[in-house]
C-alpha positions as CSV (number, residue, x, y, z in Angstrom):
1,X,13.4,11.1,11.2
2,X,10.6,8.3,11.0
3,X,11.2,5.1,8.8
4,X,8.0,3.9,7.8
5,X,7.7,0.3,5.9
6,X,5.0,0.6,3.5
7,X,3.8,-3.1,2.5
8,X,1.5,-3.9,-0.6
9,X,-0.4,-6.6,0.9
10,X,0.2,-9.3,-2.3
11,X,-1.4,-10.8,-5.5
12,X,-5.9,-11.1,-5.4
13,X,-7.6,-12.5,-8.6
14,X,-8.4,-9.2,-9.5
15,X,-4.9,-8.5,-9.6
16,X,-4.0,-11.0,-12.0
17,X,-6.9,-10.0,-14.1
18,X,-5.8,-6.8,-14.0
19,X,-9.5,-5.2,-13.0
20,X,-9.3,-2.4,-10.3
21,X,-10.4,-3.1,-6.7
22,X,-11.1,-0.1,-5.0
23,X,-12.3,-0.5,-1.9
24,X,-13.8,-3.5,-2.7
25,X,-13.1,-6.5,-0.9
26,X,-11.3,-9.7,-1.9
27,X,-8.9,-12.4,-0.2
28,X,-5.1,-13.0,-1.2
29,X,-5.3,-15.8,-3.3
30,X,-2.4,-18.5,-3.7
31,X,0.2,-16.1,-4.6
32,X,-0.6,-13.9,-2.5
33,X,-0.8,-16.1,0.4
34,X,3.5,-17.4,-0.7
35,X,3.8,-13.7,-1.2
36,X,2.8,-12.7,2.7
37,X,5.2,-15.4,3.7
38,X,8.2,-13.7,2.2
39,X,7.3,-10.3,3.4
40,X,6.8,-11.7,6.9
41,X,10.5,-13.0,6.8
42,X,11.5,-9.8,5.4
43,X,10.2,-8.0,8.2
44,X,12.0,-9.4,10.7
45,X,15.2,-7.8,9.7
46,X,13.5,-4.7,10.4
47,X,13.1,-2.7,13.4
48,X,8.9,-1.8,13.4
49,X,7.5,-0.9,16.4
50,X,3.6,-1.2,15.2
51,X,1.8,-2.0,12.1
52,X,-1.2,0.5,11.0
53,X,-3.7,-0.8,8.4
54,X,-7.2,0.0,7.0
55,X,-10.1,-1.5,7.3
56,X,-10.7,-3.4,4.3
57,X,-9.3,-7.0,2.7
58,X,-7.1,-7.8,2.0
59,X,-5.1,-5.4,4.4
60,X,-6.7,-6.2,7.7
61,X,-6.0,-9.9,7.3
62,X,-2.5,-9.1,6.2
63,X,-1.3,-6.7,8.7
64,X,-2.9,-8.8,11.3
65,X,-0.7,-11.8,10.2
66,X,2.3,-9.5,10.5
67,X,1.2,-8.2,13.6
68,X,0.9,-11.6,15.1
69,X,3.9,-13.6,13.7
70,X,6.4,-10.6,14.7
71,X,4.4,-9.7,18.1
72,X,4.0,-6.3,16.9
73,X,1.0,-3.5,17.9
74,X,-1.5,-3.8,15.5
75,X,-3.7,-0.8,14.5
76,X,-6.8,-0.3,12.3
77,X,-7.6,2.8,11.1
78,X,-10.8,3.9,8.7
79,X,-9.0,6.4,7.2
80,X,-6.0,4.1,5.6
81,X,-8.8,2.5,3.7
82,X,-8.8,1.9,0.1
83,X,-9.1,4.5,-2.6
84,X,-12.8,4.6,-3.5
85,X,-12.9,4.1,-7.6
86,X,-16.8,3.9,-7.6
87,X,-18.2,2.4,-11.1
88,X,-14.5,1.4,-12.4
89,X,-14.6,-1.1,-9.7
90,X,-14.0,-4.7,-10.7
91,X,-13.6,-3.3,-14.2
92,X,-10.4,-4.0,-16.7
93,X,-8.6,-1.1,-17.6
94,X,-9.7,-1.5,-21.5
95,X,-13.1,-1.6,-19.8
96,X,-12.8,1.6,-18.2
97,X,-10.8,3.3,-21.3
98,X,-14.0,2.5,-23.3
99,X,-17.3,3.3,-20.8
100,X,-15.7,6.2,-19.5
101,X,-13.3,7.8,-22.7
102,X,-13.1,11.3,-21.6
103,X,-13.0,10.9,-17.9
104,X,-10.0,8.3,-18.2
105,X,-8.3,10.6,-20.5
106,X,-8.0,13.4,-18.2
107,X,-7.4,10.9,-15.2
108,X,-4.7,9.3,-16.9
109,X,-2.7,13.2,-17.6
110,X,-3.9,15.1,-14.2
111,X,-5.3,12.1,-11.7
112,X,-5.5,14.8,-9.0
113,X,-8.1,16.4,-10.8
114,X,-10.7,13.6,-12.1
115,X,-13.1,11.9,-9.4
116,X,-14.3,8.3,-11.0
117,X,-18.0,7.9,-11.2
118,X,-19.2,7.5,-7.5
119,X,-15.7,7.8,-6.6
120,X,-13.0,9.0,-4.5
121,X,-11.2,12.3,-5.4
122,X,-7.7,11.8,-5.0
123,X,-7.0,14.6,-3.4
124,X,-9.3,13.7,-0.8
125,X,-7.5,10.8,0.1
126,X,-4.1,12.4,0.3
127,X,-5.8,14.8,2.3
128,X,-7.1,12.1,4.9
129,X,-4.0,10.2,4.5
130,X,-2.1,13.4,5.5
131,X,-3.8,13.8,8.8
132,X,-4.1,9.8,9.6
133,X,-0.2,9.5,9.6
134,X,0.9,12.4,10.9
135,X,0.3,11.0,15.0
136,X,2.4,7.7,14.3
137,X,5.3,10.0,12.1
138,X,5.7,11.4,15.7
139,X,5.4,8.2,17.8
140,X,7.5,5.9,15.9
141,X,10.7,5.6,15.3
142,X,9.7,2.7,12.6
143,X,5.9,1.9,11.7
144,X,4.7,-0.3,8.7
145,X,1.1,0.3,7.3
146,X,-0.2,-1.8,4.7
147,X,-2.4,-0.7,2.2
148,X,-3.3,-1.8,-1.6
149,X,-2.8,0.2,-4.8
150,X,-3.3,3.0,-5.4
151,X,-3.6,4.2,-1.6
152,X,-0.1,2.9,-1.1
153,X,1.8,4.6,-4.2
154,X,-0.4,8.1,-2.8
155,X,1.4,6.9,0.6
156,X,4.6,6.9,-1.1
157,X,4.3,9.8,-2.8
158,X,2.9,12.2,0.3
159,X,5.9,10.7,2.5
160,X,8.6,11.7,-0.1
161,X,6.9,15.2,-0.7
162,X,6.2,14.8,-4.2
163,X,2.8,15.3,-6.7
164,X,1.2,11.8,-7.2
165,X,1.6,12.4,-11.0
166,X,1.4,8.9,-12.2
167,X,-1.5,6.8,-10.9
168,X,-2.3,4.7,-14.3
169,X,0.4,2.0,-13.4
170,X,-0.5,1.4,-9.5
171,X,-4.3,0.7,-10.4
172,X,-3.3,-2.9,-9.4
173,X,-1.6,-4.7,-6.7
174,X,1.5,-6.3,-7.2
175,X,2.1,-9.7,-8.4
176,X,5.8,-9.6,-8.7
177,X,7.5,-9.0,-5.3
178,X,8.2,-5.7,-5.0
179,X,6.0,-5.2,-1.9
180,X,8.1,-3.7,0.6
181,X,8.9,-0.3,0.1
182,X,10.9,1.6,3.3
183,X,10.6,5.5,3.4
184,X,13.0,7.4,5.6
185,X,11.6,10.7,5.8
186,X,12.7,14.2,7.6
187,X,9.7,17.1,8.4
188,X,10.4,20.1,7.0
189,X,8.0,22.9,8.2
190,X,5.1,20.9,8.4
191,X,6.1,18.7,5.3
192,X,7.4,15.4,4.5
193,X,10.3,15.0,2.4
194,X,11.8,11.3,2.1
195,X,13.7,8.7,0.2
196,X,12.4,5.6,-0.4
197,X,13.8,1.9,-1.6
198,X,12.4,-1.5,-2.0
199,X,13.3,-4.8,-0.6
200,X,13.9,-7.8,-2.8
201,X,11.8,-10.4,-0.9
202,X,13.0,-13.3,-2.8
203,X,16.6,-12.1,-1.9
204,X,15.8,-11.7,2.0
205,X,14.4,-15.2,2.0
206,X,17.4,-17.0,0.2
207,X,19.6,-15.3,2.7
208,X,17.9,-16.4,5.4
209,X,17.4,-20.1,4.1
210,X,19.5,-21.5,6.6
211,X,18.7,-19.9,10.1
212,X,16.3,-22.0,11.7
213,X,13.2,-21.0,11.8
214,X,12.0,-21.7,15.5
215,X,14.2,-18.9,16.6
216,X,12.8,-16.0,16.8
């Protein structure tokens, strides 16, 4: 059995505009940043051996904070990279309903079928996500990768074995705090097959209010 922490890295300004990143590039903004802070602390209670991460921002930057303020292995890896949504990139989701009617339609009822304009298929990424994880599902006993929407809810999906049927909602990273998402998962001929549950961040930091904070 592998445990694998799977961590939204927090709130950009697209994310609070509600316009699709992709694999585009943006910082954490000012949420975000208070965000990181909380999953950092909830991390700690955690027993992660190594934290895997993609390429692109705001990931890297994230996962190299974790890495560093928990002494953990960090590892980039190409592959754990964004979601490619080609010309729906930086675009609202009105936006995209409009410019591209038909296309959304069908992406909205079968996701695993449509390919956005200049896009990624999604299929293709499970399919690269599939091959990426399978080496640390073997090494670790507990791993955390970080990775923005929708890569991490087709992360989530793969590790619990099930079809990633419902992509509409996970356009978007995640300005509440539900960022930290453990998966325990079991192979099964080959396959994955998990349960998963979230941490309340704002709960893990209240509880550990009063520990002092230079021991570590």
């Amino acid at each position: 059995m592998s445990k694998v922490v799977l961590v939204r890295p927090g709130c950009t300004d697209f994310d609070e505009q509600k316009r699709i990143q992709g694999s585009l590039e943006l910082p954490l903004n000012d949420r975000g940043q208070s965000q990181l802070t909380k999953v950092i602390d909830a991390l700690r209670t955690l027993p992660v051996e190594a934290v895997l991460t993609g390429p692109c921002e705001p990931c890297a930057s994230v996962a190299a904070q974790i890495a560093s303020s928990l002494d953990l292995k960090l590892k980039e890896r190409d592959d754990l990279r964004n979601v490619d949504q080609g010309l729906w990139q930086g675009l609202c989701i009105d936006e995209v309903r409009r410019k591209f009617p038909s296309v959304f339609r069908q992406w909205e009822d079968a996701p695993e079928t449509v390919c956005p304009p200049n896009g990624e298929m999604t299929t293709d990424a499970v399919e690269r996500l599939a091959a990426v994880l399978k080496k640390p599902l073997r090494k670790y006993d507990c791993f955390a990768v970080v990775a923005s929407e929708p890569l991490a809810s087709l992360i989530s999906f793969t590790l619990r074995g099930e079809e990633p049927d419902d992509l509409c909602g996970s356009l978007f990273g995640c300005c509440d705090d539900n960022l930290v998402e453990v998966i325990e998962t079991t192979g099964t001929n080959g396959h994955r097959v998990g349960v998963s549950h979230l941490i309340p961040l704002a709960a893990s930091v209240k509880a550990g209010s009063g520990d002092d904070s230079s021991d570590e």
